[in-house]
ZADO-1210 file (C-alpha; in nm, 4 decimals, padded with zeros to 6 digits):
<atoms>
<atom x="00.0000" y="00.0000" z="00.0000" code="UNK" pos="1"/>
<atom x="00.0913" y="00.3602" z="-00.0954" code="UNK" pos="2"/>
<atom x="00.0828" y="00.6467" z="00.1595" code="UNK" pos="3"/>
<atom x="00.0272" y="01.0373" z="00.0908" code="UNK" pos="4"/>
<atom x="-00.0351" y="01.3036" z="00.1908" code="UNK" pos="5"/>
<atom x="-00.4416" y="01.4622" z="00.1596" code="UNK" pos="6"/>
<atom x="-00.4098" y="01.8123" z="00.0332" code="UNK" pos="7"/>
<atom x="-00.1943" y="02.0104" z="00.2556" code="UNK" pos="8"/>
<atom x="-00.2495" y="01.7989" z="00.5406" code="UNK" pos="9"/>
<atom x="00.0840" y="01.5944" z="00.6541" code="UNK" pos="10"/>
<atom x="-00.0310" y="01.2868" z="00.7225" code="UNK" pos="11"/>
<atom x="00.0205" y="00.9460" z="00.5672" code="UNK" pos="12"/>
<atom x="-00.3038" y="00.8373" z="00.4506" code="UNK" pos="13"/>
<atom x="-00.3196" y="00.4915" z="00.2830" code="UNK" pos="14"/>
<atom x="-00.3907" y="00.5502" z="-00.1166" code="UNK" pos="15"/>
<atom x="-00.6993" y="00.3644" z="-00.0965" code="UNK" pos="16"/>
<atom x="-00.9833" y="00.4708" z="00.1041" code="UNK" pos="17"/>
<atom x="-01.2632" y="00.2297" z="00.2231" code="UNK" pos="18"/>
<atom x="-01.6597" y="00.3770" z="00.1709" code="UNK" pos="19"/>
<atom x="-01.8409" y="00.2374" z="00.4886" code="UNK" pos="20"/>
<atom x="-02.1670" y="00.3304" z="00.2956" code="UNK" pos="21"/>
<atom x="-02.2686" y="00.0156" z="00.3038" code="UNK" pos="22"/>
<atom x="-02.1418" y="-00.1069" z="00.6309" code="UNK" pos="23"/>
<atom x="-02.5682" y="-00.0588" z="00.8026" code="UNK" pos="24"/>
<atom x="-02.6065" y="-00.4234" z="00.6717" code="UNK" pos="25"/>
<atom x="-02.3310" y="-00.5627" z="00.8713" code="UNK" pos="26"/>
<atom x="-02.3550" y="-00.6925" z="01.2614" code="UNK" pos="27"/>
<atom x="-02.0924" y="-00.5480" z="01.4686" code="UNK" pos="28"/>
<atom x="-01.8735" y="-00.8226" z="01.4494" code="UNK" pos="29"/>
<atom x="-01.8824" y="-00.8299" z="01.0870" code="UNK" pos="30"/>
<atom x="-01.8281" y="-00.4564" z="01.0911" code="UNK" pos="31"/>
<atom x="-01.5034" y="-00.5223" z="01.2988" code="UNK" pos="32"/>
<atom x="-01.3436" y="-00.7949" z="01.0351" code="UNK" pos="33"/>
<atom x="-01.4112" y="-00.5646" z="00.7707" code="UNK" pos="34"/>
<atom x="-01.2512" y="-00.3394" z="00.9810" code="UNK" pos="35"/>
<atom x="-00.9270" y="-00.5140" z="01.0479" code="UNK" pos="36"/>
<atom x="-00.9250" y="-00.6590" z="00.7139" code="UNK" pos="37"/>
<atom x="-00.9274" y="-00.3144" z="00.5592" code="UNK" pos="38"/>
<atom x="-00.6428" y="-00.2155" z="00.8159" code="UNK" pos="39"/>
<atom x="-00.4453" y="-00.5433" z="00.8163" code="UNK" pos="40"/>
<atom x="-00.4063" y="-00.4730" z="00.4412" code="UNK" pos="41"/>
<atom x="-00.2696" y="-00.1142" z="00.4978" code="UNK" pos="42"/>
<atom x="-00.6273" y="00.0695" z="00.4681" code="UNK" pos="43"/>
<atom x="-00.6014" y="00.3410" z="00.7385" code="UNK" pos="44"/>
<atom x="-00.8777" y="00.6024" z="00.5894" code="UNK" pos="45"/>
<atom x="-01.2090" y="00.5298" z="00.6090" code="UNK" pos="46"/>
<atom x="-01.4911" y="00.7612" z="00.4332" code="UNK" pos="47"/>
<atom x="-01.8535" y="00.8458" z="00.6044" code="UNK" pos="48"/>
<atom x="-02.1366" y="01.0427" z="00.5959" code="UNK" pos="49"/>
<atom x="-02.4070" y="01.1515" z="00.8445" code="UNK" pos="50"/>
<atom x="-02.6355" y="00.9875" z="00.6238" code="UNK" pos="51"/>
<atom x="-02.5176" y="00.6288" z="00.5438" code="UNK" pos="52"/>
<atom x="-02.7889" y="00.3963" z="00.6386" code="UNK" pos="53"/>
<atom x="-02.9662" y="00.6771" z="00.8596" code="UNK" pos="54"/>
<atom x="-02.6474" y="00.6707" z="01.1117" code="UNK" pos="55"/>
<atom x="-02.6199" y="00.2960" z="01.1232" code="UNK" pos="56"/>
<atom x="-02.3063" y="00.2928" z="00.9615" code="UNK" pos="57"/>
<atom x="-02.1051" y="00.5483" z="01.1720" code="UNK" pos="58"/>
<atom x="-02.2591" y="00.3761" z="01.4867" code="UNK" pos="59"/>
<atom x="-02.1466" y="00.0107" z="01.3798" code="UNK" pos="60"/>
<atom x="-01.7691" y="00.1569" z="01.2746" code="UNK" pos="61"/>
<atom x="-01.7504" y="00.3195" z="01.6133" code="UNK" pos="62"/>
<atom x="-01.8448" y="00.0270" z="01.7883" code="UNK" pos="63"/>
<atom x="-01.6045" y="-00.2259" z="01.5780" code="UNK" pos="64"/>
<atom x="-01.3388" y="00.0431" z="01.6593" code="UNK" pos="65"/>
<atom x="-01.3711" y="00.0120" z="02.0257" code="UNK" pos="66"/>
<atom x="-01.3480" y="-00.3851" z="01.9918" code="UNK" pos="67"/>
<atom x="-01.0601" y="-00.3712" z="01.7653" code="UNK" pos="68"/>
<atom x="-00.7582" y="-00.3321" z="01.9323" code="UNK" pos="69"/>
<atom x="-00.6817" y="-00.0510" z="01.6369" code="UNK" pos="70"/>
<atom x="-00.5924" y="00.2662" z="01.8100" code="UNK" pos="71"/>
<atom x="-00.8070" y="00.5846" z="01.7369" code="UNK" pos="72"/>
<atom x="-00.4323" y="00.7264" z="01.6107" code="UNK" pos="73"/>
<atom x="-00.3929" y="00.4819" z="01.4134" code="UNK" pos="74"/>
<atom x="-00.6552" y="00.5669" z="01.1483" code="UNK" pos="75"/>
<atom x="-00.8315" y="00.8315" z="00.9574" code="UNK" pos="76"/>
<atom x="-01.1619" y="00.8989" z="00.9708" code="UNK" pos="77"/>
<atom x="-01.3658" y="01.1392" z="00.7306" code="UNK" pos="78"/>
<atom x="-01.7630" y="01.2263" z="00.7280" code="UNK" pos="79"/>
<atom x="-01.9604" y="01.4394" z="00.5100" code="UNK" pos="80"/>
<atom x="-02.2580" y="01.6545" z="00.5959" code="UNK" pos="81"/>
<atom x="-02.4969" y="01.8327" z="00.4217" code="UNK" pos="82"/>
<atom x="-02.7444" y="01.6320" z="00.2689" code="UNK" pos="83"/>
<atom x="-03.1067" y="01.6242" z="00.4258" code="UNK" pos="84"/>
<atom x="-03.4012" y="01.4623" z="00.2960" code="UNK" pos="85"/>
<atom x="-03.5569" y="01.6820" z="-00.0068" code="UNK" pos="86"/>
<atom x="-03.2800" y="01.9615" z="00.0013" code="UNK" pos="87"/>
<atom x="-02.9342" y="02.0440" z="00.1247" code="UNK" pos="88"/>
<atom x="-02.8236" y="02.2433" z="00.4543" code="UNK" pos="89"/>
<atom x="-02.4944" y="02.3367" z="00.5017" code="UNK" pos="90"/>
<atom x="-02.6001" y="02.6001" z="00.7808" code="UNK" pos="91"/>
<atom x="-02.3748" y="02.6295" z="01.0806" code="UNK" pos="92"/>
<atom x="-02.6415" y="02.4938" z="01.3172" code="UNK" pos="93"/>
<atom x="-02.6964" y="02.1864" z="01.0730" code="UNK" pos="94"/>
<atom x="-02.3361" y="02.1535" z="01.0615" code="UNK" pos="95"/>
<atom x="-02.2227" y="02.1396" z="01.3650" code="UNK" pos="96"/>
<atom x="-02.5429" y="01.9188" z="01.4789" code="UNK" pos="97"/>
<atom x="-02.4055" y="01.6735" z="01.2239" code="UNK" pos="98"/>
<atom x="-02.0418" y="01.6776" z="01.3414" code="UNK" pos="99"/>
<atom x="-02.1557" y="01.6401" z="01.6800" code="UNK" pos="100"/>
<atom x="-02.3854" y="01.3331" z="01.5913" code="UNK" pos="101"/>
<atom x="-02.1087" y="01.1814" z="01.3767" code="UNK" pos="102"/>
<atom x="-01.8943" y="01.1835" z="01.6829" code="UNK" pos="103"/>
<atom x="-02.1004" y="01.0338" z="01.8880" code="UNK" pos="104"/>
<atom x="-02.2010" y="00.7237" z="01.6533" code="UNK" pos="105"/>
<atom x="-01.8254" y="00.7019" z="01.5813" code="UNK" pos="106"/>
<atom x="-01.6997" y="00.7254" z="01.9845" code="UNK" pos="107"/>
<atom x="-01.4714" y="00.9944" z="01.8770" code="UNK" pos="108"/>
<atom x="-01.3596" y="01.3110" z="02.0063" code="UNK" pos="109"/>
<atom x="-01.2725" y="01.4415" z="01.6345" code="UNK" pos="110"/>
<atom x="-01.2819" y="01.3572" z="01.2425" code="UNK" pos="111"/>
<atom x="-00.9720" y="01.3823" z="01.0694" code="UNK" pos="112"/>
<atom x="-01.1851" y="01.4842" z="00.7880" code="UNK" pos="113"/>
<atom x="-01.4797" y="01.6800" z="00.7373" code="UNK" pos="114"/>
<atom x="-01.6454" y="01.7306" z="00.3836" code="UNK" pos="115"/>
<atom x="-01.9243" y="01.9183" z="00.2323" code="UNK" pos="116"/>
<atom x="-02.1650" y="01.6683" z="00.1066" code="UNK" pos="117"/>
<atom x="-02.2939" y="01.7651" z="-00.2223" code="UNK" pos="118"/>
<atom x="-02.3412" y="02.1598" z="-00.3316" code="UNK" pos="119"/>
<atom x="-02.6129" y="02.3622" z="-00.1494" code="UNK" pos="120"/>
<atom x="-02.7275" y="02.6500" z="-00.3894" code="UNK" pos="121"/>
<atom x="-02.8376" y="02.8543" z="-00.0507" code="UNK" pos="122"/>
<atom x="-02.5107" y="02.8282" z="00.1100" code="UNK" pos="123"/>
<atom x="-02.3482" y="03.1547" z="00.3089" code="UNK" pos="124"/>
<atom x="-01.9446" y="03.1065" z="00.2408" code="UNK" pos="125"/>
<atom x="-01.9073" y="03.3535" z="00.5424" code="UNK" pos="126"/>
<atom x="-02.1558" y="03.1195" z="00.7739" code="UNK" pos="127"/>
<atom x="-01.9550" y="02.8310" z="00.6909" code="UNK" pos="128"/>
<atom x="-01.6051" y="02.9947" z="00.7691" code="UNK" pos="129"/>
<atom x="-01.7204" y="03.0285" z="01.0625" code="UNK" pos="130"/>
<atom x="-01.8664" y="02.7156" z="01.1314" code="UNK" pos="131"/>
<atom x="-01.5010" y="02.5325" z="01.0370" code="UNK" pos="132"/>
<atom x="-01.3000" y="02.7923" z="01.2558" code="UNK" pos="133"/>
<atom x="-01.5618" y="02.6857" z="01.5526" code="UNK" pos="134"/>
<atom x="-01.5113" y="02.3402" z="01.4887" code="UNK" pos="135"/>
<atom x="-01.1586" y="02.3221" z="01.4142" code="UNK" pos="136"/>
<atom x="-01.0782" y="02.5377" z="01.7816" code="UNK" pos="137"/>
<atom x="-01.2843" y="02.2934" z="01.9833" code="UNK" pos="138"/>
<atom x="-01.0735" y="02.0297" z="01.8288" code="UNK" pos="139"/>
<atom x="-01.3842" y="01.8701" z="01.6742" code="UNK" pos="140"/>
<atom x="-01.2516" y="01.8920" z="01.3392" code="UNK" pos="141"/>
<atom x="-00.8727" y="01.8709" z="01.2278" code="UNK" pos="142"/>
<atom x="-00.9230" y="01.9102" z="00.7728" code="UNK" pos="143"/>
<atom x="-01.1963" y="02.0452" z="00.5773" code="UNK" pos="144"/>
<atom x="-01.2695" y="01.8947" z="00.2488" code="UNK" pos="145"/>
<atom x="-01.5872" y="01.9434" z="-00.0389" code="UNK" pos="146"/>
<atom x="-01.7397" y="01.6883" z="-00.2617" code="UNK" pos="147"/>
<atom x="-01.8905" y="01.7423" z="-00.6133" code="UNK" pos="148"/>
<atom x="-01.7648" y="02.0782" z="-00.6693" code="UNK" pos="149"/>
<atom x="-01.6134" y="02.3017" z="-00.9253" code="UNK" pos="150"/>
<atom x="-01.3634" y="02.5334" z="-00.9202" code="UNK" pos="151"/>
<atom x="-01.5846" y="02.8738" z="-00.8820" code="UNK" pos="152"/>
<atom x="-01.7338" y="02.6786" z="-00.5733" code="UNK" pos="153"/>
<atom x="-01.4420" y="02.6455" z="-00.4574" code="UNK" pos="154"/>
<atom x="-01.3225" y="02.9334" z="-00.5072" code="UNK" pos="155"/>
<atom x="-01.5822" y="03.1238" z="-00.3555" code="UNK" pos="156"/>
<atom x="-01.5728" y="02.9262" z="-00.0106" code="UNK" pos="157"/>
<atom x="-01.2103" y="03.0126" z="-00.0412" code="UNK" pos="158"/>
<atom x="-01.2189" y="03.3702" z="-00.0387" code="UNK" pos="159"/>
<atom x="-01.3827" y="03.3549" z="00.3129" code="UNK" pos="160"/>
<atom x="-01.1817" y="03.0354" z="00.4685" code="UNK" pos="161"/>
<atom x="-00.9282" y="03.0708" z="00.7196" code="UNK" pos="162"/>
<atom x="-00.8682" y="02.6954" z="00.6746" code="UNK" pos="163"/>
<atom x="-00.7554" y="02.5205" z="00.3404" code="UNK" pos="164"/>
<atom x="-00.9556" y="02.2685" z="00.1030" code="UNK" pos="165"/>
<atom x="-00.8067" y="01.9557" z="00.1512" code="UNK" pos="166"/>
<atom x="-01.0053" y="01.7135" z="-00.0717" code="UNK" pos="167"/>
<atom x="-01.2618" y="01.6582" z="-00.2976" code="UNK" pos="168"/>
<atom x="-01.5191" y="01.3774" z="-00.4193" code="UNK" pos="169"/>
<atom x="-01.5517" y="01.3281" z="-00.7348" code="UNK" pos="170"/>
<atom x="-01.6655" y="01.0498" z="-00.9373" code="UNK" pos="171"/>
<atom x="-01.3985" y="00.8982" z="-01.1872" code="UNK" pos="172"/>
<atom x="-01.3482" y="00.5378" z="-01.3012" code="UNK" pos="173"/>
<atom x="-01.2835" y="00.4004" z="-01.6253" code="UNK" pos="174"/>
<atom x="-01.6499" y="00.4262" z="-01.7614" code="UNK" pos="175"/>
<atom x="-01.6979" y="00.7785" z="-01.5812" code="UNK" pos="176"/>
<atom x="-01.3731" y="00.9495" z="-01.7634" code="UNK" pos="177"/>
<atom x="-01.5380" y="01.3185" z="-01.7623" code="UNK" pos="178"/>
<atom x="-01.2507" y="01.5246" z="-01.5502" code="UNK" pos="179"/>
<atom x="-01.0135" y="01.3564" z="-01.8704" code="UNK" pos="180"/>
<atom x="-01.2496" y="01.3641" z="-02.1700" code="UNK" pos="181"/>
<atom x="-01.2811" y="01.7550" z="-02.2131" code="UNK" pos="182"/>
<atom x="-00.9127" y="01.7875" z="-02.1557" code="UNK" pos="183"/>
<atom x="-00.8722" y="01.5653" z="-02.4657" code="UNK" pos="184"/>
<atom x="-01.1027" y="01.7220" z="-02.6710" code="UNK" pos="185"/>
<atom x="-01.0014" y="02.1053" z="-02.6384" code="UNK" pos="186"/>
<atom x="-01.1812" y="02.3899" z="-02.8564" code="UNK" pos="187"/>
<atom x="-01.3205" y="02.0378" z="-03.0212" code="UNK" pos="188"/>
<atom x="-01.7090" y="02.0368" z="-03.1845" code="UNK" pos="189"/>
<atom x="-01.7506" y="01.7047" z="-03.0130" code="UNK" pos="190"/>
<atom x="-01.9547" y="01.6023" z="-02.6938" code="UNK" pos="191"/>
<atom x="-01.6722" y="01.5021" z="-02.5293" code="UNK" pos="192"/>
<atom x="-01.5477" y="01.8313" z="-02.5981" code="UNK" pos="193"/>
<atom x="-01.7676" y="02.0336" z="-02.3569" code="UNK" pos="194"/>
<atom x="-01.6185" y="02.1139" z="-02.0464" code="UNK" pos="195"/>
<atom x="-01.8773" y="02.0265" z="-01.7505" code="UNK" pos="196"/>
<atom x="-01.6775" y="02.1122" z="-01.4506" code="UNK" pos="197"/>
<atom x="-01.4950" y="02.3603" z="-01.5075" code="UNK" pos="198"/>
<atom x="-01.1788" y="02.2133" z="-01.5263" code="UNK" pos="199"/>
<atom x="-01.1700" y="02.0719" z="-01.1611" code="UNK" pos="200"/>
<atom x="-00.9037" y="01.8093" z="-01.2527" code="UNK" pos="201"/>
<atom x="-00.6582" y="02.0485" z="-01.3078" code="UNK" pos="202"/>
<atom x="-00.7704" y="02.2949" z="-01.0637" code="UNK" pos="203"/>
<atom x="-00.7128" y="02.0403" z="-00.7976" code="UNK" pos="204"/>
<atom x="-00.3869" y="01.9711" z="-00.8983" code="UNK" pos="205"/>
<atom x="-00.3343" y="02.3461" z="-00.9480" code="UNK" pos="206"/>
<atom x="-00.4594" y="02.3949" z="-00.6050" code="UNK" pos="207"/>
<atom x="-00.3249" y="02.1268" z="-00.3769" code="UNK" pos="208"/>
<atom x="-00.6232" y="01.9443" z="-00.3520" code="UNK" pos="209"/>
<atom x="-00.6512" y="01.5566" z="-00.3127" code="UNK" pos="210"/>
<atom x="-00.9494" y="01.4698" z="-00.5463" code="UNK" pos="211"/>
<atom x="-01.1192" y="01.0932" z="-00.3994" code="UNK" pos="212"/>
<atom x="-01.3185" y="00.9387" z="-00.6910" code="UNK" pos="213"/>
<atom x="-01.5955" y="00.7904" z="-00.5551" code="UNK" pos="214"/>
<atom x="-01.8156" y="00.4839" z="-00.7330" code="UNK" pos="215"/>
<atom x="-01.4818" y="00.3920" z="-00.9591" code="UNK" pos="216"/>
<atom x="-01.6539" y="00.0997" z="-01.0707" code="UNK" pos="217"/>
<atom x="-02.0091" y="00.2852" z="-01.1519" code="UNK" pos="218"/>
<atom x="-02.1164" y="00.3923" z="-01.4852" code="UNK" pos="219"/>
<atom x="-02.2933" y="00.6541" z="-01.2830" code="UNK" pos="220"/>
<atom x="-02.5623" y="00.6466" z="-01.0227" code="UNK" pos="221"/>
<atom x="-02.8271" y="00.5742" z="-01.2598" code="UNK" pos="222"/>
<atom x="-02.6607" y="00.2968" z="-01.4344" code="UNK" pos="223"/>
<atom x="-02.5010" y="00.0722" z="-01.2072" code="UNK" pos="224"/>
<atom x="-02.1475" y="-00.0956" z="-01.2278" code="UNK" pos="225"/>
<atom x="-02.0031" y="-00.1196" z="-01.5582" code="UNK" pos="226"/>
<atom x="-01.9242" y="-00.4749" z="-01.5518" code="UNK" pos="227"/>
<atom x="-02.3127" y="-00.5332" z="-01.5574" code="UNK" pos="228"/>
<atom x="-02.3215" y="-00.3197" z="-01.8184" code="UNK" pos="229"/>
<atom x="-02.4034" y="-00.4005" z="-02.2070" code="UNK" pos="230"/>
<atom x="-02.2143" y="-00.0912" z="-02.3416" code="UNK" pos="231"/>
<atom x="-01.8843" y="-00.1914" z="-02.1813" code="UNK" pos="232"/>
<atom x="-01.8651" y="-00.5010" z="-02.2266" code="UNK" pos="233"/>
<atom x="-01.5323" y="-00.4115" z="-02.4416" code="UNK" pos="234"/>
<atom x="-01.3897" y="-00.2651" z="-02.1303" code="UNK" pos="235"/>
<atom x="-01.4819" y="-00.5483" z="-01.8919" code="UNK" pos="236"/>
<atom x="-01.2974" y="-00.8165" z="-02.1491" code="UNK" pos="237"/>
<atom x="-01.0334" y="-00.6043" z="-02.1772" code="UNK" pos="238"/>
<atom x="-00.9752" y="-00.4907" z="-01.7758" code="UNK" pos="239"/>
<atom x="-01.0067" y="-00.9004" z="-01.6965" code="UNK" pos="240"/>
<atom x="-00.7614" y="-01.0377" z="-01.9577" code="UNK" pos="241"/>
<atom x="-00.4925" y="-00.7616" z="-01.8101" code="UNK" pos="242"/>
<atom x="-00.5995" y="-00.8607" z="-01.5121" code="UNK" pos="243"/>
<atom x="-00.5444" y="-01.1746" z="-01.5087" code="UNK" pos="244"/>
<atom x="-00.2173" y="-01.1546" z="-01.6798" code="UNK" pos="245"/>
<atom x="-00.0972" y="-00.9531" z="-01.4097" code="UNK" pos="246"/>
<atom x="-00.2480" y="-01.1973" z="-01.1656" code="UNK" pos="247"/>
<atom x="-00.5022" y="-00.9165" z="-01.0110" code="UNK" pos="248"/>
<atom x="-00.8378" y="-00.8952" z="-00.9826" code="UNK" pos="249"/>
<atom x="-01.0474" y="-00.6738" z="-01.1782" code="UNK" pos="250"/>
<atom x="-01.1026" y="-00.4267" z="-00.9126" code="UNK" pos="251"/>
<atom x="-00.7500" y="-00.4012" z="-00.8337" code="UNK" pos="252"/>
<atom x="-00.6643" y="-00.3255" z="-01.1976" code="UNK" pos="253"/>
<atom x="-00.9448" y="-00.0520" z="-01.2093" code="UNK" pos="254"/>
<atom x="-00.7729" y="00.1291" z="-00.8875" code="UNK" pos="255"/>
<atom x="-00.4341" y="00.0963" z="-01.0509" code="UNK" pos="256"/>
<atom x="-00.5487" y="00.2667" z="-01.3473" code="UNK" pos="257"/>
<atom x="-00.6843" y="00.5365" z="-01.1514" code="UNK" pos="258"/>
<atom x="-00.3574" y="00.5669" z="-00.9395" code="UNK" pos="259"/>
<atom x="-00.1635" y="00.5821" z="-01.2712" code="UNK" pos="260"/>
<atom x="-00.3422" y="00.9261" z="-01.3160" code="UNK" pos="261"/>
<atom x="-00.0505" y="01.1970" z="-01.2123" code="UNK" pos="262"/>
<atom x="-00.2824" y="01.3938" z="-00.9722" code="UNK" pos="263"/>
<atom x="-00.2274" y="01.1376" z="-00.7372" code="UNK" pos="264"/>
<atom x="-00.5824" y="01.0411" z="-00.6566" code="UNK" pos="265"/>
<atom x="-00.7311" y="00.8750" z="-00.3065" code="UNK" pos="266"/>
<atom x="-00.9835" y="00.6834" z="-00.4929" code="UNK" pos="267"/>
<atom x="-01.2969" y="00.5488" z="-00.2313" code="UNK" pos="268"/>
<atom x="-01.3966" y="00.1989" z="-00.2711" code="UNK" pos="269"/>
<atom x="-01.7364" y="00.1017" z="-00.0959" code="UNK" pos="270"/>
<atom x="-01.6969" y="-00.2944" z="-00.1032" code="UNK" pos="271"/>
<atom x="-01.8167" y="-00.4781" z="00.2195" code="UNK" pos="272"/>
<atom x="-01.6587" y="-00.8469" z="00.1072" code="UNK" pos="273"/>
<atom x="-01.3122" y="-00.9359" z="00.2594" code="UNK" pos="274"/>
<atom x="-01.1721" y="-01.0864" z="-00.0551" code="UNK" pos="275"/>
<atom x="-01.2148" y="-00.7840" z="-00.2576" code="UNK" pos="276"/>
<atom x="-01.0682" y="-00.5538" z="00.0241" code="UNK" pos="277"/>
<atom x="-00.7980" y="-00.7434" z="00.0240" code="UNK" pos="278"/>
<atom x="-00.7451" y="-00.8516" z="-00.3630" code="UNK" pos="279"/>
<atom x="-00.7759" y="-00.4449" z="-00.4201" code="UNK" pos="280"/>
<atom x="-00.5563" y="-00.3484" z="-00.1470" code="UNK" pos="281"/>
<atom x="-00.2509" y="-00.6000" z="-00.2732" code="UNK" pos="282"/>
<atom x="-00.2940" y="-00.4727" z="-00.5893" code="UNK" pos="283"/>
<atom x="-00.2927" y="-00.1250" z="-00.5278" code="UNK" pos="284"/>
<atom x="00.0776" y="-00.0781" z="-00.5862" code="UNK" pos="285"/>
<atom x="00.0211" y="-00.2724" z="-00.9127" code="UNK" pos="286"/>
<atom x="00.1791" y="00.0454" z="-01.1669" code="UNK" pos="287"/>
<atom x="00.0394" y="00.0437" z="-01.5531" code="UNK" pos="288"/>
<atom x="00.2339" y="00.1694" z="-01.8455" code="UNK" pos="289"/>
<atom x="00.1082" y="00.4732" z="-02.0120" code="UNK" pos="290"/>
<atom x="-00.0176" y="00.2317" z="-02.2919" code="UNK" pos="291"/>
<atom x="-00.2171" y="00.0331" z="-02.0608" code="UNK" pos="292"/>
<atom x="-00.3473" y="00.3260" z="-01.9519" code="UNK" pos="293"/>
<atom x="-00.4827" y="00.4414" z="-02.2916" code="UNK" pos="294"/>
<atom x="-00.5602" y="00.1273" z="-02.3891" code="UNK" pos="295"/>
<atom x="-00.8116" y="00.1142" z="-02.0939" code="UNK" pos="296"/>
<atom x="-00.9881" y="00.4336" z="-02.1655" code="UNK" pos="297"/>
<atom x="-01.0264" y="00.3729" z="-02.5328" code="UNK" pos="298"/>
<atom x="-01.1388" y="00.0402" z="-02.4657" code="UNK" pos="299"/>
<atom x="-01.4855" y="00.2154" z="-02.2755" code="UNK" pos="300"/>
<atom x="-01.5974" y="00.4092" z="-02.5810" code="UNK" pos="301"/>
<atom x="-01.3526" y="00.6856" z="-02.5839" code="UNK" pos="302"/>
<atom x="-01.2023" y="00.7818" z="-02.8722" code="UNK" pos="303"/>
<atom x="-00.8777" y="01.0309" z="-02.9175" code="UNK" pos="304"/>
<atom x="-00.9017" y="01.3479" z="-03.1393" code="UNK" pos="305"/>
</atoms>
């Protein structure tokens, strides 16, 4: 396993990051081997949100924690807030009631990590520079982060910040190749031509900021996983028979292909089953050539100009 750095934060966070999204159908004791598994196999970042199976999650992860004999320093642990049923709220009094909930489900004093879940149109960047100074002074909160937003977002919480942007979610995978696409296709006629973020891959890099693709092995959140797929079937023959020659799984090979991306990426991946924790995490110093790489994302419908 490969360790980093998140944004401007000196730590040494494990390259791969394991979603607990779907940790509210586990007992506790399965929540603890998934747990150690993850850690075992150098996982020591583990991603969260207030909202993950109404709580559940956060509350079974604290509770494996505590029966673990993993030490609270030991790990990283991020949650996202933001997202309420029918809108989003990233008001300092929703805020901090989240953080405060998320600590208590989690038997923490503090998240390494806290991230803006999703963009809320009715934001105040001035109410939420001061809800991050409040919660970084009480020691609640140690890095701020943002999910699913573009640069002028970004921007605009920046000019009122006291604290830097250390991350942000975004979904990338080899059948979701939109931060790459428009770069490709520059001043081009083409679909993939049209720029839909604003150029937050580069920005990121521009700006220090760890992006953490989320659903790598979606299509997107409509469609499902792309192995399941009919219209990448090309891509799923083609990520198995490198896989196999390289003696990985699938999954593995889709993480190294993300980690072959220069903008050294933290990608999230949101599997509950032990085997493919640990078949990803022994792969995930697997290192592709820059024609594997390309060979990949042409292989999943893209073409080059």
């Amino acid at each position: 396993m490969k360790y980093m750095n998140v944004g401007s934060a000196d730590i040494q966070a494990s390259q791969v990051v394991l979603g607990c999204m779907r940790m509210n159908e586990k007992t506790v004791d399965e929540s603890q081997t998934i747990l150690e598994t993850a850690f075992n196999h150098g996982i020591n970042f583990f991603d969260h949100a207030d909202i993950y199976g109404g709580g559940k999650s956060e509350e079974l992860f604290g509770q494996a924690l505590k029966n673990s004999d993993i030490k609270r320093d030991e790990i990283f642990i991020q949650s996202k807030a933001g997202i309420r049923k029918g809108m989003f709220d990233f008001s300092k009094e929703h805020l901090i009631k989240v953080v405060d909930g998320s600590l208590e489900r989690l038997q923490t004093d503090y998240l390494d990590f806290l991230l803006l879940h999703r963009p809320d149109a009715l934001y105040e960047p001035e109410e939420i520079a001061e809800t991050f100074d409040l919660l970084k002074s009480q020691g609640k909160v140690r890095y701020f982060g943002v999910s699913n937003q573009n640069p002028s977002q970004i921007e605009l919480l920046k000019k009122y910040l006291n604290v830097p942007i250390t991350a942000n979610q975004l979904q990338f995978g080899p059948a979701h190749t939109g931060m790459v696409d428009a770069g490709f296709n520059v001043n081009m006629l083409n679909e993939a031509g049209i720029n839909r973020d604003g150029g937050i891959l580069d920005y990121c890099r521009l700006h220090n900021i760890t992006i953490q693709p989320w659903s790598p092995f979606q299509v997107d959140l409509g469609q499902g996983l792309f192995i399941k797929h009919p219209d990448y079937k090309e891509l799923t023959q083609t990520l198995n028979e490198m896989a196999d020659e390289k003696g990985v799984t699938l999954e593995a090979l889709t993480i190294a292909w993300i980690n072959r991306h220069p903008a050294k990426m933290q990608p999230i991946i949101g599997t509950m089953n032990l085997e493919r924790i640990e078949a990803i995490a022994e792969g995930a110093d697997l290192e592709l050539s820059r024609e594997e790489w390309y060979k990949i994302y042409l292989r999943s419908g893209n073409t080059l100009p």
